[in-house]
Residue frames relative to the residue before (quaternion, step in Angstrom):
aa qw qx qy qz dx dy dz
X 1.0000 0.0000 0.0000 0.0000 0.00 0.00 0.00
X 0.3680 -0.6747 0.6311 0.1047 3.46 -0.93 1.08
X 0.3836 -0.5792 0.5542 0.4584 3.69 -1.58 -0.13
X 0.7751 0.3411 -0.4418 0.2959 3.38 0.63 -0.36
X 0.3393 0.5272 -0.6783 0.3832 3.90 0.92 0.77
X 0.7951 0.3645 -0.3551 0.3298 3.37 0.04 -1.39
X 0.5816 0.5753 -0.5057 0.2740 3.92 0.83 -0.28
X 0.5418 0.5281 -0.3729 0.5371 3.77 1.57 -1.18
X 0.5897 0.5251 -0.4725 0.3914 3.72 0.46 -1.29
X 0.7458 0.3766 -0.2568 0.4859 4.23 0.14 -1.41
X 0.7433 0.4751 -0.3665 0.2957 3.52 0.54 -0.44
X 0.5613 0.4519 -0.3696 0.5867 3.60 2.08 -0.54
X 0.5835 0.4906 -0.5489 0.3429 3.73 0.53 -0.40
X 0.5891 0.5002 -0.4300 0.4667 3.89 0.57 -1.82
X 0.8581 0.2830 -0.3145 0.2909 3.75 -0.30 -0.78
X 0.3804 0.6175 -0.4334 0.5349 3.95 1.71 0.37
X 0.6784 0.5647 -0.2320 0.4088 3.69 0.90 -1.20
X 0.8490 0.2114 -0.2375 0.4220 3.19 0.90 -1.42
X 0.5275 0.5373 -0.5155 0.4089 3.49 1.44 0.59
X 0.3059 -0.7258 0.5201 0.3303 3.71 1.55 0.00
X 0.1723 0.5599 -0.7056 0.3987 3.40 0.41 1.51
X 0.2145 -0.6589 0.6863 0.2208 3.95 -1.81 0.24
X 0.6853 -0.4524 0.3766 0.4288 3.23 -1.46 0.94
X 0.5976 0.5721 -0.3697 0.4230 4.26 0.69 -0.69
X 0.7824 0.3218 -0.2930 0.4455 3.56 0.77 -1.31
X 0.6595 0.3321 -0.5017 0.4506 3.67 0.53 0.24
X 0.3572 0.6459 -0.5105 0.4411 3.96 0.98 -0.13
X 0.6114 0.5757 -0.3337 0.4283 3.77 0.93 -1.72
X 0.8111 0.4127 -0.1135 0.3986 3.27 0.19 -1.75
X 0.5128 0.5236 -0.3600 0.5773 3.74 1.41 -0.27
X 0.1184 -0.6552 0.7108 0.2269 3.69 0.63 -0.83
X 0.4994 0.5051 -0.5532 0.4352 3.59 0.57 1.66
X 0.5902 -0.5167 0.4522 0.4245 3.78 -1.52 -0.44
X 0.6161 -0.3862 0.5631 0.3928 3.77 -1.21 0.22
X 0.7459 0.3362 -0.2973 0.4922 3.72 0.03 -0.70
X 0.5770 0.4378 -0.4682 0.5062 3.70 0.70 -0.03
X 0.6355 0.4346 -0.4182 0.4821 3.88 0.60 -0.93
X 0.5871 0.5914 -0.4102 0.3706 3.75 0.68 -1.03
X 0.7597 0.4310 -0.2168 0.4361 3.65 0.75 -1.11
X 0.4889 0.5970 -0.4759 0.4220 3.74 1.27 -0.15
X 0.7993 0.5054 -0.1333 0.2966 3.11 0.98 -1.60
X 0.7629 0.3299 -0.2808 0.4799 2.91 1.67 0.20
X 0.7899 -0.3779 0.1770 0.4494 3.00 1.10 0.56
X 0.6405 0.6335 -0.2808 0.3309 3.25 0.92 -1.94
X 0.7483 0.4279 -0.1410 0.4869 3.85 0.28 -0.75
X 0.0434 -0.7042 0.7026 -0.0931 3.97 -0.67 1.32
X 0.0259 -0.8378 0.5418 -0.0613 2.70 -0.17 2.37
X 0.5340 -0.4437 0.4606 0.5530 3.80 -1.17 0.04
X 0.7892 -0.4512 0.3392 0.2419 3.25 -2.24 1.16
X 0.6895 0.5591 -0.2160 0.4066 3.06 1.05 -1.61
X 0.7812 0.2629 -0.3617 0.4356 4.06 0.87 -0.54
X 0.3360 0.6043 -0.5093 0.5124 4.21 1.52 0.44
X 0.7597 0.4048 -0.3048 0.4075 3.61 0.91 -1.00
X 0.4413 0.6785 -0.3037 0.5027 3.65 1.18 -0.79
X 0.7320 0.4177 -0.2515 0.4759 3.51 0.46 -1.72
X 0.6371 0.6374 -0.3061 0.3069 3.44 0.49 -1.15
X 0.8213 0.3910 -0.0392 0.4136 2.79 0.63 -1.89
X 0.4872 0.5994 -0.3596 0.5235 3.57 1.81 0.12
X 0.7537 0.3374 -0.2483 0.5063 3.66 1.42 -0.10
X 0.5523 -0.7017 0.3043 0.3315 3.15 1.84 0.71
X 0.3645 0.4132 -0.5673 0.6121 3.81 1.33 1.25
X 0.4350 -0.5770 0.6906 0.0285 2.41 -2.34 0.66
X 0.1721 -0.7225 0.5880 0.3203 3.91 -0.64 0.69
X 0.0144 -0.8246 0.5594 0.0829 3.66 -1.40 0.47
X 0.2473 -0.8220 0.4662 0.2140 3.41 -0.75 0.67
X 0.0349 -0.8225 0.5623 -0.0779 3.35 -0.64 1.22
X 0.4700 -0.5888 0.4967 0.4308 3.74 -0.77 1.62
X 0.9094 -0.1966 0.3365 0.1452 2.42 -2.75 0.66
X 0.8575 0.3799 -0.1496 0.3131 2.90 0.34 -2.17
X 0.6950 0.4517 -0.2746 0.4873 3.28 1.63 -0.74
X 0.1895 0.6629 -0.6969 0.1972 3.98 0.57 0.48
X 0.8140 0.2611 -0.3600 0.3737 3.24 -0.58 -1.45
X 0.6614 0.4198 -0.5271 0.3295 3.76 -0.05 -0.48
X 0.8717 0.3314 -0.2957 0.2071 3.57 0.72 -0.38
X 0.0995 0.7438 -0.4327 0.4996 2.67 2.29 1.06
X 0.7050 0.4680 -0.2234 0.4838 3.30 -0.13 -1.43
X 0.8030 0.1913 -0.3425 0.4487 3.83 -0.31 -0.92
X 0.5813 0.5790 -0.4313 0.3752 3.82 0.88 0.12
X 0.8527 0.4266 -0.2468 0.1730 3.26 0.82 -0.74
X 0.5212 -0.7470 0.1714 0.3755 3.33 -0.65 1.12
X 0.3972 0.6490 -0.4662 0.4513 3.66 1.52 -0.06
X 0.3082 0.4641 -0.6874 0.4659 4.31 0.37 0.61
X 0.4066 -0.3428 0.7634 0.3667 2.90 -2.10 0.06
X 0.7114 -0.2490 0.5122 0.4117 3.10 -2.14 -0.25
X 0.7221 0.4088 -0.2983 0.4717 3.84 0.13 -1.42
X 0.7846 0.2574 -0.3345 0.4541 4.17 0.35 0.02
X 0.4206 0.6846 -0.5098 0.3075 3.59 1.20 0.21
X 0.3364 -0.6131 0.5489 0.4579 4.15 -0.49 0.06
X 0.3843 -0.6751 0.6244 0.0818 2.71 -2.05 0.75
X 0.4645 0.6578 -0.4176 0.4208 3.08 1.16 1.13
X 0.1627 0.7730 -0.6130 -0.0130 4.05 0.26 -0.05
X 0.4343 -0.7236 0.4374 0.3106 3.33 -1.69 0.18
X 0.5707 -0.6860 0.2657 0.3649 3.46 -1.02 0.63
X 0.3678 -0.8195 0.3361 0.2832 3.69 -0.55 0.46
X 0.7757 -0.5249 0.2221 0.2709 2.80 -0.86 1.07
């Protein structure tokens, strides 16, 4: 187990939770088992890109890769501690 499995693993559970989805109904939509979601979320299990993306994108996030140099700036315009008045007023258009 790496830190960054288990960071993707806690970051798809927190956002399963606060859509009040259960580890079963995205298992459903994975056409996988509860104990396989259970093991993303903790780390234990180095799945292939393609089912982190699947999972993701069943809770309606997107994964993105963004260089090194630009983490912290896109830390900052992600995070939900901004007020409203420092959030950007840019978003992208949907598809």
């Amino acid at each position: 187990m790496t830190a960054n499995i288990l960071d993707i693993g806690q970051e798809l559970a927190r956002f399963r939770k606060e859509q009040r989805h259960s580890q079963g109904s995205i298992a459903e939509l994975l056409d996988t088992t509860q104990s396989h979601i259970s093991a993303i979320e903790r780390g234990e299990l180095d799945s292939r890109f393609s089912t982190i993306q699947d999972y993701a994108r069943a809770l309606d996030l997107e994964l993105m890769l963004i260089p090194r140099s630009m983490l912290r700036i896109a830390q900052t315009l992600l995070s939900p501690d901004r007020e409203a008045s420092q959030k950007p007023r840019f978003y992208p258009r949907p598809e």
